[in-house]
C-alpha positions as CSV (number, residue, x, y, z in Angstrom):
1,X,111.8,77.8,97.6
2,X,110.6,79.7,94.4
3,X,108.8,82.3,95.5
4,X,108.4,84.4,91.8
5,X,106.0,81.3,90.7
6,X,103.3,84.0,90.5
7,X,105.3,86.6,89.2
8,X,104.8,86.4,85.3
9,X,100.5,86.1,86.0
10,X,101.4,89.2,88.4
11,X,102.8,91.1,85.5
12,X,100.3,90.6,83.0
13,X,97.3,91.7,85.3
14,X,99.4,95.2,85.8
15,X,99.7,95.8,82.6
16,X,103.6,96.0,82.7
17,X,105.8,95.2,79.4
18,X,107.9,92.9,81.3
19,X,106.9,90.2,79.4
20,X,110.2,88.8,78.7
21,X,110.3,85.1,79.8
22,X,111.5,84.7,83.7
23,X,114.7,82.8,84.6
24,X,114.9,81.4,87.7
25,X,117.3,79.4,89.4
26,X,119.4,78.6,93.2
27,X,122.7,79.9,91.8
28,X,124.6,81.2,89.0
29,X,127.9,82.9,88.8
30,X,126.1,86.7,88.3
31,X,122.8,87.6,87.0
32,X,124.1,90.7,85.0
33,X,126.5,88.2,83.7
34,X,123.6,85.5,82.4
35,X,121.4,88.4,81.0
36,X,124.6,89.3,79.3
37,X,125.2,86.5,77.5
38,X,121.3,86.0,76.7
39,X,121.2,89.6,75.2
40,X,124.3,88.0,72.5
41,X,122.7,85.2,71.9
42,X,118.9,87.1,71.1
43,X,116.8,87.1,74.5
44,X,113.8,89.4,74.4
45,X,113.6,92.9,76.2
46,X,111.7,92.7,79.2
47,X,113.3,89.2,79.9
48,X,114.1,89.0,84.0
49,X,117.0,86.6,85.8
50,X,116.3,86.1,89.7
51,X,118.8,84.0,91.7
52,X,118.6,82.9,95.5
53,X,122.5,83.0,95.3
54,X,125.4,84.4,93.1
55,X,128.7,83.1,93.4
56,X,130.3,86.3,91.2
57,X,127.7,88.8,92.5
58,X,129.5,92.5,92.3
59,X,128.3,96.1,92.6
60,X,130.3,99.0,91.0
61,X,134.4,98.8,91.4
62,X,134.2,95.0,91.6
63,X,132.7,94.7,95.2
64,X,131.0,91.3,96.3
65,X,126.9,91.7,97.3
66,X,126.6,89.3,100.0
67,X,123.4,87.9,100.0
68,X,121.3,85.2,102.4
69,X,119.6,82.4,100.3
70,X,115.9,82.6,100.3
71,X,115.7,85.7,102.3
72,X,116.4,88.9,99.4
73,X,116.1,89.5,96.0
74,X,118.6,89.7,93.3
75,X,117.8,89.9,89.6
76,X,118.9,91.9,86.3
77,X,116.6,92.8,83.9
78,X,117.3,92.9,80.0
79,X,116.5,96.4,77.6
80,X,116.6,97.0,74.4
81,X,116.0,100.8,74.3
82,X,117.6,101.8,71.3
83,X,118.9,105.3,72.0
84,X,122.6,106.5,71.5
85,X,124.7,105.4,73.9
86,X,125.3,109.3,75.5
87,X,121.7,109.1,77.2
88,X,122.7,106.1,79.0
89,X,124.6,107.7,81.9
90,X,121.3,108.8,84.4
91,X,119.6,105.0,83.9
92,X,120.9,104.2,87.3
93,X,119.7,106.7,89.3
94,X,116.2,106.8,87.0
95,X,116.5,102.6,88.5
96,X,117.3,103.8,91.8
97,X,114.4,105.9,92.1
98,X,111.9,103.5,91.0
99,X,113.3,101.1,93.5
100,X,112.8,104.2,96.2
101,X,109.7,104.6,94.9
102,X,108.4,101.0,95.5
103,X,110.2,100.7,99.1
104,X,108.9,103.9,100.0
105,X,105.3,102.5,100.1
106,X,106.5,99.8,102.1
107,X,108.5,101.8,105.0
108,X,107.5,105.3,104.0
109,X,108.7,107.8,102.7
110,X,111.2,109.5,105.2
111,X,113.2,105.9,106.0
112,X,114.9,105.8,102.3
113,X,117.2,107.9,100.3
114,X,118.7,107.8,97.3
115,X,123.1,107.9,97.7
116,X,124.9,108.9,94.6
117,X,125.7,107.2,92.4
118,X,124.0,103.5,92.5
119,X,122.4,103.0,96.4
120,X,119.4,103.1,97.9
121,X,119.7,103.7,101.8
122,X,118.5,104.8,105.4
123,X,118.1,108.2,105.9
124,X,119.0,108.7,109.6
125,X,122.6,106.4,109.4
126,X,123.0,105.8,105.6
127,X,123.2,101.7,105.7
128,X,122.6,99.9,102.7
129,X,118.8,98.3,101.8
130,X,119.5,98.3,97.5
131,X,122.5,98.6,95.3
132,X,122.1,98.5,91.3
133,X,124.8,97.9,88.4
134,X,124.0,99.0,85.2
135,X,125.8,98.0,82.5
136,X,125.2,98.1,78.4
137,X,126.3,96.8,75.2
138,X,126.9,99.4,72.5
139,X,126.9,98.7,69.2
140,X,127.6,101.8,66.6
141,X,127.3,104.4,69.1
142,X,123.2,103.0,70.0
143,X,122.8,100.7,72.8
144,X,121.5,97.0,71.9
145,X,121.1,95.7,75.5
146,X,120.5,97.4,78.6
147,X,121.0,95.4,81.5
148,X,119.8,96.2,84.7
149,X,121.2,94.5,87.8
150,X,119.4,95.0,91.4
151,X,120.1,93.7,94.8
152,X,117.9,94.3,97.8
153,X,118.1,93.1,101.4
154,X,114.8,91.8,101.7
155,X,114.2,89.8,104.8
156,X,117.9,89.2,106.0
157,X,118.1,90.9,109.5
158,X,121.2,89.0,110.0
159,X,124.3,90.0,108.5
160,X,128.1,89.3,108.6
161,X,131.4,91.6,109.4
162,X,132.6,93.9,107.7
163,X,128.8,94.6,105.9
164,X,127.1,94.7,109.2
165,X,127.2,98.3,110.4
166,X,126.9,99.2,107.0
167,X,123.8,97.2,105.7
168,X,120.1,96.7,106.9
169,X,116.9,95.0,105.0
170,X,113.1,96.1,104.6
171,X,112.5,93.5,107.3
172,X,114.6,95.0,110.0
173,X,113.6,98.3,109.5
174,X,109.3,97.3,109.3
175,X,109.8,95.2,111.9
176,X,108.1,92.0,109.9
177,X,108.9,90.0,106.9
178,X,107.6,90.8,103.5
179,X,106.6,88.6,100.3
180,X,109.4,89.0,97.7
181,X,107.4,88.1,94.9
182,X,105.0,91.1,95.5
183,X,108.0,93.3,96.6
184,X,109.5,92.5,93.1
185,X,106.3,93.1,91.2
186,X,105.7,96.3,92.5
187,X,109.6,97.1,92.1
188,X,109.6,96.0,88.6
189,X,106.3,98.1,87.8
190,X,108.0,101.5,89.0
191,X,111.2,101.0,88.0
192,X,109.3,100.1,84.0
193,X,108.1,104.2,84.8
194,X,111.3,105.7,85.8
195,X,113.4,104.2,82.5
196,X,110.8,105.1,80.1
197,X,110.7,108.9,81.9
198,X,114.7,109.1,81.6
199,X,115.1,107.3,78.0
200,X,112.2,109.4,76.6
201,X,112.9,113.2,78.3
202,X,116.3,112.9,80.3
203,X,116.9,113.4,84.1
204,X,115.6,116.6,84.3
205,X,111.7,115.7,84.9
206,X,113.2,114.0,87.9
207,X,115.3,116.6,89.5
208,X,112.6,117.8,92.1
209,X,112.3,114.2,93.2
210,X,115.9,113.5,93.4
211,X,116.8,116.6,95.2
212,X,114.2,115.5,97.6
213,X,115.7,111.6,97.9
214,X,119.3,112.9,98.2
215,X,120.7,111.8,101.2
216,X,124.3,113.5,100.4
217,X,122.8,117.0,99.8
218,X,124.6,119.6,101.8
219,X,127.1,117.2,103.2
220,X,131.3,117.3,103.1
221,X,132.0,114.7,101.0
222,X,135.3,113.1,99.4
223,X,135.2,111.8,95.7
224,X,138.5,110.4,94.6
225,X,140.7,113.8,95.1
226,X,137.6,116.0,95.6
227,X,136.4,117.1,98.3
228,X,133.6,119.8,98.9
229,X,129.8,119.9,99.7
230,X,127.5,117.5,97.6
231,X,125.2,120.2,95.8
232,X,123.2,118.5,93.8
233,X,123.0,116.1,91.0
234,X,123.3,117.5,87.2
235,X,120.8,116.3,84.2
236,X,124.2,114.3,83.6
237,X,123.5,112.4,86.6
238,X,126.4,113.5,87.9
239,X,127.3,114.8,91.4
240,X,127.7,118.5,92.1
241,X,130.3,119.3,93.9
242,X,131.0,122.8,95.3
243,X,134.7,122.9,96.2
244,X,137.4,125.3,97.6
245,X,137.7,125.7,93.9
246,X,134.6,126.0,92.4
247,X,131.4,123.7,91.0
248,X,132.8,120.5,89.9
249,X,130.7,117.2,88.7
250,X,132.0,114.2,89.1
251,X,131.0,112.0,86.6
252,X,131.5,108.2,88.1
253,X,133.1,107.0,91.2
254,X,132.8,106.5,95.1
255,X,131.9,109.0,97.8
256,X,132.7,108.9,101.3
């Protein structure tokens, strides 16, 4: 069932810096939380945990991924970027758009959009193809460990209640199955662009592109007690929020 046999060789003839050692294995409590306890213990940056199945998977507010053995990909990825801890905030969107980058080339580039603050999704009816988690560990106001977690419905064109109106995969939406080693590769090489991009020059180089991947822009939207048109999203990565009383940005949180 290991399909990332290739991956490492796959790596090395891009020229990425992922050249961490991979970790693969059938299940495991959460990815994020293995790369977590690696990055204590000493792992390299650039060192990669893929899973067929997580028994603790979550996304953002503590919500399950539900996931198909064999059929998507889930995997965190371990930085060391040594910045202060204040530039950290846009890393999620900077992975989102790598991942929108790499599906893009696979379905397109009018099928996918970018939903603040952590989902990659359909343009036309907003379901669900990629979520990410990001999450760090700070030491002395500089981050020490980066940890990137990714979920992506891959082949699964099957999926369960409540998830199934709001959830699709690359393979329902090209109409065939694709390689998840090779999706991952690719994934993995933009994604290596995007971080570098936000760690070394901020959000900002990326605005025209993420006004462009947007999916909420110029939409009503709720945000905790918020409500207003999405206008945007700030250098902050946050979302702009034009309101009956003004520009707000809302710094974390859901939208609906």
């Amino acid at each position: 069932m290991n399909d990332f046999e290739p991956l490492g060789a796959e790596l090395r003839e891009r020229g990425s810096s992922w050249h961490g050692p991979i970790h693969y294995t059938l299940e495991t409590g959460s990815t994020n939380s293995d790369a977590r306890t690696a990055a204590k213990a000493g792992a390299p940056a650039g060192s990669i945990w893929i899973t067929e199945h997580q028994t603790s998977g979550r996304g953002r507010q503590g919500r399950v991924w539900h996931s198909s053995v064999g059929e998507n990909l889930l995997f965190s990825l371990l930085l060391r970027p040594q910045v202060q801890a204040n530039r950290m905030p846009p890393v999620t969107l900077a992975v989102g758009l790598g991942v929108l980058r790499s599906l893009s080339h696979l379905l397109g580039a009018e099928t996918l959009g970018i939903k603040w603050p952590n989902d990659v999704v359909t343009r036309s009816d907003l379901r669900k193809v990629a979520g990410i988690l990001v999450e760090s560990t700070v030491s002395d106001g500089t981050v020490d460990a980066l940890i990137v977690g990714v979920g992506i419905n891959v082949n699964q064109v099957d999926f369960q209640e409540p998830i199934r109106s709001r959830a699709t995969s690359l393979a329902a939406l090209g109409g065939h199955t694709f390689g998840r080693c090779d999706v991952l590769a690719n994934i993995l090489r933009h994604v290596e662009t995007c971080i570098d991009g936000v760690v070394t020059g901020g959000l900002r180089a990326f605005s025209h592109e993420l006004a462009r991947a947007d999916v909420l822009l110029g939409k009503e939207v709720t945000s905790g007690t918020s409500t207003g048109v999405a206008s945007g999203i700030s250098p902050n990565g946050g979302l702009l929020l034009n309101t009956a009383a003004g520009m707000a940005e809302i710094g974390s949180g859901e939208v609906v």
